[in-house]
DRENDO-944442 format. One record per residue: residue number from 0; residue in three letters; chain; z, y, x of N, C-alpha, C, O, CB in turn. Coordinates in nm, 2 decimals, m for minus. Glycine has a CB too. Layout:
# DRENDO-944442
[NUM,ALA,A,[Z,Y,X],[Z,Y,X],[Z,Y,X],[Z,Y,X],[Z,Y,X]]
...
//
This chain:
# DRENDO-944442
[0,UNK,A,[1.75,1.72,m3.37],[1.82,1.62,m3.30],[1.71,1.54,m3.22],[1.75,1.49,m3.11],[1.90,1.53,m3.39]]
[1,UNK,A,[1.58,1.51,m3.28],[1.54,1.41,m3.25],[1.44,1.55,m3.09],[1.35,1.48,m3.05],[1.46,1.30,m3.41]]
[2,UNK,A,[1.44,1.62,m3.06],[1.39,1.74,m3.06],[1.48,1.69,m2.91],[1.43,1.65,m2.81],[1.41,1.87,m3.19]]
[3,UNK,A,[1.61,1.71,m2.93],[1.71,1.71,m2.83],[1.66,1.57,m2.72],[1.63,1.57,m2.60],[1.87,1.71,m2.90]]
[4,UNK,A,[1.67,1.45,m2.82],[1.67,1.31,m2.75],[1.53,1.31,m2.64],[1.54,1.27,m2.52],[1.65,1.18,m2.88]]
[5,UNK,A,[1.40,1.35,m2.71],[1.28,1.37,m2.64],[1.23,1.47,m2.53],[1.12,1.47,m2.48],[1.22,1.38,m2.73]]
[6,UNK,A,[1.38,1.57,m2.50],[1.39,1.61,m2.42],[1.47,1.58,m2.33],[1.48,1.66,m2.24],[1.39,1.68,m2.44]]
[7,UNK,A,[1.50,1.53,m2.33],[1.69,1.41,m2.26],[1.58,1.33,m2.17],[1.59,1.30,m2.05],[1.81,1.24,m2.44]]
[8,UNK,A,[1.52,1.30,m2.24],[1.41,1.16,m2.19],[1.35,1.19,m2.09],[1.34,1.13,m1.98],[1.29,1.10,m2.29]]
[9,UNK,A,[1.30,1.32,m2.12],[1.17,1.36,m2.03],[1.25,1.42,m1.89],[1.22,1.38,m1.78],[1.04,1.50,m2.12]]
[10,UNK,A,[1.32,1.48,m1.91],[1.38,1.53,m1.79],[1.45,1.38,m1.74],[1.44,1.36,m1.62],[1.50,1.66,m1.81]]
[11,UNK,A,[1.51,1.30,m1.79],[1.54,1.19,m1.68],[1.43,1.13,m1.65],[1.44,1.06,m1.54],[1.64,1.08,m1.74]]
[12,UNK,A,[1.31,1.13,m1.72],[1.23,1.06,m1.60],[1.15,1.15,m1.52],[1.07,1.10,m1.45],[1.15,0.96,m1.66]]
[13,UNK,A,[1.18,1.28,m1.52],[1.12,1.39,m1.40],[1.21,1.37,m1.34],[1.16,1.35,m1.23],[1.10,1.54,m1.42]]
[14,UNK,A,[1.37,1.35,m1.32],[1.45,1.35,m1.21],[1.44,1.22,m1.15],[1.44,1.22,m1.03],[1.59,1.37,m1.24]]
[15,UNK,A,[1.42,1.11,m1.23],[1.40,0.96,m1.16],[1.26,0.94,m1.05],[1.26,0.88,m0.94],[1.37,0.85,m1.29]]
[16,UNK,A,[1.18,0.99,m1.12],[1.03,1.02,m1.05],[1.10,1.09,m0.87],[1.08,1.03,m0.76],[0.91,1.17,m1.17]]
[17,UNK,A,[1.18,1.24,m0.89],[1.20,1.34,m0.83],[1.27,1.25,m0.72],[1.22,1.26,m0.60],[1.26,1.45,m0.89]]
[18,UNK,A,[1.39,1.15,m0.74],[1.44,1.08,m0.65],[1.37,1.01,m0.54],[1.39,1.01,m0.41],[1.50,1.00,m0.71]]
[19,UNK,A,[1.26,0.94,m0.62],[1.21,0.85,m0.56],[1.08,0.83,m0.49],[1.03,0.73,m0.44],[1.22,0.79,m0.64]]
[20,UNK,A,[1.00,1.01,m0.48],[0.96,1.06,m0.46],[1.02,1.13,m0.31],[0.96,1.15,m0.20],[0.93,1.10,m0.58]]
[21,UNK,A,[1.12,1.15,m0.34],[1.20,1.21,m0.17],[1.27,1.08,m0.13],[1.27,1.08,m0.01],[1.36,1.35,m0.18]]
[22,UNK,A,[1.31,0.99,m0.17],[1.33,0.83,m0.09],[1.20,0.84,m0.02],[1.20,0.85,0.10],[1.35,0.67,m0.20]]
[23,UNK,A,[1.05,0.84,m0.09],[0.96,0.78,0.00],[0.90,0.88,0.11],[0.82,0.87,0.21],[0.86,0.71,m0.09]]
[24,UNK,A,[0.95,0.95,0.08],[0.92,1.11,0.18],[0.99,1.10,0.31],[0.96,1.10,0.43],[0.99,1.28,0.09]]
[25,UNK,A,[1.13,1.07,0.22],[1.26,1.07,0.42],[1.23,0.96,0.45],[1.22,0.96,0.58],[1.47,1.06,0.43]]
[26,UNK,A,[1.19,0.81,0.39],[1.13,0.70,0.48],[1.00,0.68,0.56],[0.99,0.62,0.66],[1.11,0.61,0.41]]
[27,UNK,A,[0.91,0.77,0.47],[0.78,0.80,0.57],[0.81,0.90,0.71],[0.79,0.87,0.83],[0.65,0.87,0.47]]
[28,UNK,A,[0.87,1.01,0.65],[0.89,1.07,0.79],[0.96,1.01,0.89],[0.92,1.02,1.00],[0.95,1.18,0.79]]
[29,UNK,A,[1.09,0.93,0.85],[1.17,0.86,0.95],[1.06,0.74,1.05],[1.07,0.71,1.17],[1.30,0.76,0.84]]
[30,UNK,A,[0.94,0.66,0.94],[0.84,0.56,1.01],[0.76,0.69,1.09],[0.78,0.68,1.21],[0.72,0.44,0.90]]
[31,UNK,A,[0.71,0.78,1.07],[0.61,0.83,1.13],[0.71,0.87,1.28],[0.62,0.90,1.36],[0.52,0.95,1.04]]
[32,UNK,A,[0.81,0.88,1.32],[0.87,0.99,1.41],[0.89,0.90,1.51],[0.88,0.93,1.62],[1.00,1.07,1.38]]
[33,UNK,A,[0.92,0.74,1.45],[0.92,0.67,1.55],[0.82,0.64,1.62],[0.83,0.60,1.74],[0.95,0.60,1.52]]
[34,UNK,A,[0.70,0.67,1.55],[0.55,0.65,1.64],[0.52,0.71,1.76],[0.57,0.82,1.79],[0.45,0.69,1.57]]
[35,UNK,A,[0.41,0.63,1.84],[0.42,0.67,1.98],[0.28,0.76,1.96],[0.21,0.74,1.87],[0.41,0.54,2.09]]
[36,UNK,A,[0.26,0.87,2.04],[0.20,0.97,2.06],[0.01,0.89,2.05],[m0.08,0.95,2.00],[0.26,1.05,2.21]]
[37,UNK,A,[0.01,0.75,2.12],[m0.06,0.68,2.12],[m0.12,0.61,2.00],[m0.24,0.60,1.97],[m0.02,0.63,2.20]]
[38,UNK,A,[0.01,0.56,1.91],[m0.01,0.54,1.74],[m0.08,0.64,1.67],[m0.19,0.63,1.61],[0.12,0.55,1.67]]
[39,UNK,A,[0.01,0.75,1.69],[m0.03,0.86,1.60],[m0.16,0.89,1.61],[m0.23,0.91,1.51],[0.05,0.98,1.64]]
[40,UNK,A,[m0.22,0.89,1.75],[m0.37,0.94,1.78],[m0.44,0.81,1.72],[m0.51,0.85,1.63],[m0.42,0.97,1.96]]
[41,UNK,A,[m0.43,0.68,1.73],[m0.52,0.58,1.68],[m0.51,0.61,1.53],[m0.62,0.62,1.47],[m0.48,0.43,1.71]]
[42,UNK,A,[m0.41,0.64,1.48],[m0.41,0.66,1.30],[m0.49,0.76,1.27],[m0.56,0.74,1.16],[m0.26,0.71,1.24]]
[43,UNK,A,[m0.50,0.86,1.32],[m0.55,0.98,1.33],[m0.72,0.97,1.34],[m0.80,1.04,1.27],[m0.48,1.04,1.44]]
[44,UNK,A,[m0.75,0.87,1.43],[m0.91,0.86,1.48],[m0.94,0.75,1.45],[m1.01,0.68,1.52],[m0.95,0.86,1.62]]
[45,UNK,A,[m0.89,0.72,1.31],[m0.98,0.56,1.26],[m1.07,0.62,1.15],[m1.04,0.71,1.08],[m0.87,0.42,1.17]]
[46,UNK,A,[m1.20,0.55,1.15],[m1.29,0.55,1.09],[m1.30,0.51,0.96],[m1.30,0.39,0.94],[m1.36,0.51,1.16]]
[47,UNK,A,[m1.31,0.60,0.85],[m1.29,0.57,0.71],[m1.45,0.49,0.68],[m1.55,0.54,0.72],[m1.25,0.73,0.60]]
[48,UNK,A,[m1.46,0.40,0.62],[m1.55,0.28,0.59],[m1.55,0.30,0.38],[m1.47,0.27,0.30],[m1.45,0.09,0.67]]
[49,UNK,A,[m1.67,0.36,0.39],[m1.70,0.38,0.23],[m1.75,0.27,0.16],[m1.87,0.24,0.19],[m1.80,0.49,0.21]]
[50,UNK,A,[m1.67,0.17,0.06],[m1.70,0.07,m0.02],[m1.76,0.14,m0.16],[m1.87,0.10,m0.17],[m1.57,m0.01,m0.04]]
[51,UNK,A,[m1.73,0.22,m0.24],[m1.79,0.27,m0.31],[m1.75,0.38,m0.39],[m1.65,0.41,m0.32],[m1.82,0.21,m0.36]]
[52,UNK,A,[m1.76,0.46,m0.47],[m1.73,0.61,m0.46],[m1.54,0.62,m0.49],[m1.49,0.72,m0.53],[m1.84,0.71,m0.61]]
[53,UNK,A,[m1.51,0.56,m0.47],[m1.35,0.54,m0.51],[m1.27,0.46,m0.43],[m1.15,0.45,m0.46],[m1.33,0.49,m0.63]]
[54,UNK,A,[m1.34,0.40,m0.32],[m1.25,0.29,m0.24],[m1.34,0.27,m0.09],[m1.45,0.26,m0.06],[m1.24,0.13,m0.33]]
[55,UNK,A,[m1.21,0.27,m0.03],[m1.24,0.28,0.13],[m1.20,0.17,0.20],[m1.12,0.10,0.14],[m1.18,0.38,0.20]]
[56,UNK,A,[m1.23,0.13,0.35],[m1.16,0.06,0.38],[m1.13,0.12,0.55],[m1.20,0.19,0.62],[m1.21,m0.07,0.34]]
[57,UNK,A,[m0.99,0.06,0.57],[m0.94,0.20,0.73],[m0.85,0.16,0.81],[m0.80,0.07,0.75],[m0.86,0.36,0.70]]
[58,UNK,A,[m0.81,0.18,0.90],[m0.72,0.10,1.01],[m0.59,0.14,0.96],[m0.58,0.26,0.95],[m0.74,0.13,1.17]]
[59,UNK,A,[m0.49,0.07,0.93],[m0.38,0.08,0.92],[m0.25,0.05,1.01],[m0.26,m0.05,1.07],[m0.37,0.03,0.83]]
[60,UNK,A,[m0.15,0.11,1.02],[0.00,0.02,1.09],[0.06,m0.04,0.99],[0.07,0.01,0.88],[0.13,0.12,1.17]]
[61,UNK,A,[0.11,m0.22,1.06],[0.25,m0.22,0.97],[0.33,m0.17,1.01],[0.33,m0.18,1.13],[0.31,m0.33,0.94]]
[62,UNK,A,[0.45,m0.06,0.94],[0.53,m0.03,0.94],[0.66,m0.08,0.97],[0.75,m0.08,1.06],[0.51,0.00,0.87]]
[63,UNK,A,[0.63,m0.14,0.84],[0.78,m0.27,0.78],[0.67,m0.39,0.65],[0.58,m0.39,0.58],[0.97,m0.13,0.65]]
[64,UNK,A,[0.78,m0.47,0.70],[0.76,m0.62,0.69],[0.89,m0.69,0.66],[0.98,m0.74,0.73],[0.70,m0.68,0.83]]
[65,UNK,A,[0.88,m0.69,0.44],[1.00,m0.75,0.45],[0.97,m0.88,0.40],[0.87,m0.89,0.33],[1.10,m0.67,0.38]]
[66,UNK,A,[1.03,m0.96,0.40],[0.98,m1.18,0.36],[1.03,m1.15,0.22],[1.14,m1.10,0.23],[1.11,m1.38,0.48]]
[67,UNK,A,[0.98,m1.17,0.10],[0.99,m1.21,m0.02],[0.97,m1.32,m0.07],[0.88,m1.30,m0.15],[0.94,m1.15,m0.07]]
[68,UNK,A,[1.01,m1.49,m0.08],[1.01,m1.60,m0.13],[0.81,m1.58,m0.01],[0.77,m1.54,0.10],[1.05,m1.61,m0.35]]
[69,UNK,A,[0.75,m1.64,m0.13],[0.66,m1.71,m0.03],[0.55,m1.56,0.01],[0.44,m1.59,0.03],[0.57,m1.86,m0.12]]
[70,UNK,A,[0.59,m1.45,0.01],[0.53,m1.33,0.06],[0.59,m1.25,0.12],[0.70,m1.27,0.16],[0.49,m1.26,m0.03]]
[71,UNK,A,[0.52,m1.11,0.16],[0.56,m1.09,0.24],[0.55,m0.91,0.25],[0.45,m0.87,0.30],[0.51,m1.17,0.32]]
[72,UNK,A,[0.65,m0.81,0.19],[0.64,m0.70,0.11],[0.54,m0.56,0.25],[0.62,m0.51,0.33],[0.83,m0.66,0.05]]
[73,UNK,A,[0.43,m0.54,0.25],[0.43,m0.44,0.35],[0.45,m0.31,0.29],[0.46,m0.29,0.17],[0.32,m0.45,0.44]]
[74,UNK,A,[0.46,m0.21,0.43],[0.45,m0.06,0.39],[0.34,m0.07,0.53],[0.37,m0.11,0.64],[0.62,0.06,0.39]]
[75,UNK,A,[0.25,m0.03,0.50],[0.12,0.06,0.59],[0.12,0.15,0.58],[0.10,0.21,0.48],[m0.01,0.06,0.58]]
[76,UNK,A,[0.14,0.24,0.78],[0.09,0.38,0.77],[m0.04,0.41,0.82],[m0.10,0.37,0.92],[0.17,0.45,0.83]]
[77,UNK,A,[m0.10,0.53,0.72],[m0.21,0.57,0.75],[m0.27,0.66,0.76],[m0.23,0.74,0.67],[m0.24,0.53,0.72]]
[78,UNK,A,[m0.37,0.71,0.82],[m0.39,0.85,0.81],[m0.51,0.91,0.67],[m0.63,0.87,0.67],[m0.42,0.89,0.96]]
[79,UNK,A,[m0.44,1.01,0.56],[m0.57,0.98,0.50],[m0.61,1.13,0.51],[m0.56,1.24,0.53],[m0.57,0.91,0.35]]
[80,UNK,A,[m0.75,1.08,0.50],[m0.89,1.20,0.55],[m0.95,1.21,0.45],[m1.03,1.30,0.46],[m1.00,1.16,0.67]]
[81,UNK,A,[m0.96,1.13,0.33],[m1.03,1.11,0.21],[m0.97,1.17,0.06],[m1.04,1.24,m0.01],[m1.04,0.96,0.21]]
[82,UNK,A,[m0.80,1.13,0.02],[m0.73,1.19,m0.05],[m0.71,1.37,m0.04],[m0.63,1.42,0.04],[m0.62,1.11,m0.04]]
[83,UNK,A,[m0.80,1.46,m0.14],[m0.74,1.57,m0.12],[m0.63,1.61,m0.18],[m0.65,1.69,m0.28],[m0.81,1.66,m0.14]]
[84,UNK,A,[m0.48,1.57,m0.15],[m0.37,1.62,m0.28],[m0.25,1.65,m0.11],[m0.26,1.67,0.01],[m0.29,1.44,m0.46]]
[85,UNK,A,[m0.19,1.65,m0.18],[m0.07,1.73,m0.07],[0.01,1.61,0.03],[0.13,1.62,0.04],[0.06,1.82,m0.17]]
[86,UNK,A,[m0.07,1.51,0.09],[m0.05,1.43,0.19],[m0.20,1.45,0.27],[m0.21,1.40,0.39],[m0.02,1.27,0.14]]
[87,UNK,A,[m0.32,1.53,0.20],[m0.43,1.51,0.30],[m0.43,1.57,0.42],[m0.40,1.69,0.44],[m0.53,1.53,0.25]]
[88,UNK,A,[m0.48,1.49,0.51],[m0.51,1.48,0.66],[m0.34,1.48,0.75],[m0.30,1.56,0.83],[m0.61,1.62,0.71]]
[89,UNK,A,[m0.30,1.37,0.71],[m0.14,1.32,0.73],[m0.15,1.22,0.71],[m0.22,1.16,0.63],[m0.02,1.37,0.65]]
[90,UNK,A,[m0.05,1.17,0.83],[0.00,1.03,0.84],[0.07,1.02,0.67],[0.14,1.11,0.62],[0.13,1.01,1.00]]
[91,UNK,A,[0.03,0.88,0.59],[0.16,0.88,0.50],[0.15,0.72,0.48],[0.09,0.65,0.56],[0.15,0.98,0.35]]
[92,UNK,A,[0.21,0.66,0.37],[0.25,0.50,0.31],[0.17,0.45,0.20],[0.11,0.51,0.11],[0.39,0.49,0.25]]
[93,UNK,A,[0.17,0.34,0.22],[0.10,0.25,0.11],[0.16,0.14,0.13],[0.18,0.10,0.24],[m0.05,0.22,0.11]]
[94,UNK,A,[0.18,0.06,0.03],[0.26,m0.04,0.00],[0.12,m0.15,m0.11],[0.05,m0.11,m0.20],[0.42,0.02,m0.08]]
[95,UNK,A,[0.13,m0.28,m0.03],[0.10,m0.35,m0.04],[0.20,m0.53,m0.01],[0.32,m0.52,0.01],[m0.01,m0.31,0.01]]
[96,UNK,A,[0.13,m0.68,m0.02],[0.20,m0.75,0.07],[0.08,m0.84,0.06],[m0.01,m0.82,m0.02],[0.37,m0.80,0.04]]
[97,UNK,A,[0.09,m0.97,0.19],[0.06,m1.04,0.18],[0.11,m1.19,0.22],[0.20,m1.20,0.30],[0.00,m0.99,0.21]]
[98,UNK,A,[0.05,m1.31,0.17],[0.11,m1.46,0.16],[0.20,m1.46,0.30],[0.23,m1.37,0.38],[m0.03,m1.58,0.16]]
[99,UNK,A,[0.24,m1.58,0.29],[0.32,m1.65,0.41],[0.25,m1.68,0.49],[0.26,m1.64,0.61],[0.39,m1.75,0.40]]
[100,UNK,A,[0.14,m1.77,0.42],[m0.03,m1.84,0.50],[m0.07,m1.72,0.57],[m0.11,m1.74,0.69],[m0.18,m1.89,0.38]]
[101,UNK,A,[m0.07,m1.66,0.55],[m0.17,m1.54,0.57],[m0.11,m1.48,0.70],[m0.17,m1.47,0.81],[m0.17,m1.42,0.43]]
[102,UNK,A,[0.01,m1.44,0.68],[0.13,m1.39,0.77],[0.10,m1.49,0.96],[0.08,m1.46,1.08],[0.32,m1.46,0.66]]
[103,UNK,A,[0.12,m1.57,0.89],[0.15,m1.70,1.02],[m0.02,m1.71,1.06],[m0.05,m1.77,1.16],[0.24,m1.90,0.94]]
[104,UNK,A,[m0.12,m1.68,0.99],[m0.26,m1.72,1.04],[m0.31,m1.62,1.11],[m0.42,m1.63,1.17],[m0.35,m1.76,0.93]]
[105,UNK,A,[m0.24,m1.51,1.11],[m0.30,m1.40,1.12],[m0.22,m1.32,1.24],[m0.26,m1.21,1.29],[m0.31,m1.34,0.98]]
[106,UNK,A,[m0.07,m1.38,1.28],[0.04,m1.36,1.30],[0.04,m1.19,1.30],[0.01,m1.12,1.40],[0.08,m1.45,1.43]]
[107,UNK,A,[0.06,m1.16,1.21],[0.07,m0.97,1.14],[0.20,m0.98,1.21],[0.27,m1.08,1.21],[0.07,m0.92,0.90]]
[108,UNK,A,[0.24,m0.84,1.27],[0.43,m0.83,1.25],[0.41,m0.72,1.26],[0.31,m0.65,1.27],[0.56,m0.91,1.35]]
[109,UNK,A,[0.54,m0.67,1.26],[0.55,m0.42,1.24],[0.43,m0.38,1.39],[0.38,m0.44,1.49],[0.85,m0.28,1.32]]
[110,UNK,A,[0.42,m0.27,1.35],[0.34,m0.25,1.44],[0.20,m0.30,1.48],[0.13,m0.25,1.57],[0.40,m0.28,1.51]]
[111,UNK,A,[0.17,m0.38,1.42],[0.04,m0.44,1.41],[m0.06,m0.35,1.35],[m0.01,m0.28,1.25],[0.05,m0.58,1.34]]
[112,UNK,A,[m0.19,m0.32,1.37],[m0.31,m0.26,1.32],[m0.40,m0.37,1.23],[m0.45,m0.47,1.26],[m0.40,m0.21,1.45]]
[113,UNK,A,[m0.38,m0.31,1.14],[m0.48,m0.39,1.04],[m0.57,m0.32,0.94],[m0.54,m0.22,0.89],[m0.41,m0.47,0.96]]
[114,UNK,A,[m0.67,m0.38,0.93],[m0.79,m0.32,0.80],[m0.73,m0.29,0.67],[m0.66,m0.39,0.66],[m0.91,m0.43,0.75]]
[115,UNK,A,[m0.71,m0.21,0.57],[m0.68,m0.18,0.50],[m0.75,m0.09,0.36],[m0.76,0.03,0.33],[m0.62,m0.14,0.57]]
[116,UNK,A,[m0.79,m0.21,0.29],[m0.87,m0.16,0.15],[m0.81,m0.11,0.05],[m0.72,m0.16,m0.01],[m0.94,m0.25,0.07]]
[117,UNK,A,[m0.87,0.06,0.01],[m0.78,0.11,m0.08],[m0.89,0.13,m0.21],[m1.01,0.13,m0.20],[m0.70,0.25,m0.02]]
[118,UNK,A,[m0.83,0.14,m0.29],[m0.90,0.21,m0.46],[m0.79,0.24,m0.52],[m0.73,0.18,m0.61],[m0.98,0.10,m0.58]]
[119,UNK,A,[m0.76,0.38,m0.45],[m0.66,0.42,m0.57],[m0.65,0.43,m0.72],[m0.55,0.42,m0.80],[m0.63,0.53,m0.55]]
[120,UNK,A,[m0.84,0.45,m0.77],[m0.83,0.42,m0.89],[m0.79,0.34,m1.01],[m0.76,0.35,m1.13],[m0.88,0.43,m0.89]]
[121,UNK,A,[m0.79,0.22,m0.89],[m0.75,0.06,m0.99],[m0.59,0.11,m0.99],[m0.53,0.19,m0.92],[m0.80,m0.16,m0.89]]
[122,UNK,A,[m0.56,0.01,m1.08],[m0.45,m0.03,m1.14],[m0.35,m0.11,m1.07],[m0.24,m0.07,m1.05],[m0.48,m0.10,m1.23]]
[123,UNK,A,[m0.42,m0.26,m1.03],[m0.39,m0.36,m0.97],[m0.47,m0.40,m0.84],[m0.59,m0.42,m0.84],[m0.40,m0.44,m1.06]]
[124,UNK,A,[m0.42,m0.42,m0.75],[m0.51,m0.45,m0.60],[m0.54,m0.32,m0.58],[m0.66,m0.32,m0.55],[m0.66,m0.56,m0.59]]
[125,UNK,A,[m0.49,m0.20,m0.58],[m0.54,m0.07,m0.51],[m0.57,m0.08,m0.37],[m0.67,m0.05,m0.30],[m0.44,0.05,m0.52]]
[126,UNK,A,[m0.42,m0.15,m0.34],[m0.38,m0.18,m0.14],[m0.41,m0.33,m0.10],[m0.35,m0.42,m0.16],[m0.18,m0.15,m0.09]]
[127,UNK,A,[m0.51,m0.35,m0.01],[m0.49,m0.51,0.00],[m0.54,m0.49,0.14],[m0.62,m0.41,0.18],[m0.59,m0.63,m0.12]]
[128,UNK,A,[m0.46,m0.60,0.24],[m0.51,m0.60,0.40],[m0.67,m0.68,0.36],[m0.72,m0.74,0.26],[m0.39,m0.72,0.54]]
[129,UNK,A,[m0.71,m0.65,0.50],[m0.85,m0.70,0.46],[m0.83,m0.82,0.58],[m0.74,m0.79,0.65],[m0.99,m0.56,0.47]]
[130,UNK,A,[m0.88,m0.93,0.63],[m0.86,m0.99,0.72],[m1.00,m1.08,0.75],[m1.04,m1.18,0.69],[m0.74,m1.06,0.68]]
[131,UNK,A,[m1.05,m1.02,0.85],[m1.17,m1.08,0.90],[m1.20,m1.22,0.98],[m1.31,m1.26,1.01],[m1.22,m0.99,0.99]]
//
């Protein structure tokens, strides 16, 4: 029985994963199609900036920009040249956000190009805009 439950488990969270895994697949392709031939090539020809053996930093698009109380939820697309797994050398997403302050000082909105520090290794702060 207990044999049964621990397999109950594991397949609902391979199917939950599997969902949500093609949500962010038909949303990235739906952001990338809208892009202009001009986008696409800047995403494509930005210069990956090596912070240290695990983190980069690279020109990004906002995507989407949703207002959360005093933040502000992004999705950045980008092109990556650095990850070898089955998005490399493809436009794809990263999700990060930043303040309100930050928003209005900086005036960010969709479409906007911004610096973009990644460490996929960490945990916490993998994605963060970088703002010069």
């Amino acid at each position: 029985m207990g044999y049964a439950i621990m397999m109950a488990v594991i397949i609902v969270f391979i199917a939950v994963v599997y969902v949500i895994a093609r949500k962010d697949a038909r949303e990235r392709d739906k952001m990338v199609s809208k892009l202009s031939e001009e986008q696409k090539n800047r995403l494509e020809a930005t210069d990956v900036e090596t912070v240290d053996s695990n983190a980069w930093v690279q020109e990004a698009m906002v995507a989407k920009m949703v207002e959360k109380g005093g933040k502000y939820s992004l999705r950045l697309l980008w092109y990556n040249k650095v990850l070898e797994n089955n998005e490399y050398q493809s436009i794809t997403i990263a999700d990060t956000s930043i303040s309100k302050r930050e928003k209005e000082a900086y005036d960010i909105k969709e479409g906007d190009f911004v610096k973009m520090y990644f460490a996929p290794e960490k945990s916490v702060g993998s994605v963060k805009v970088v703002f010069e």
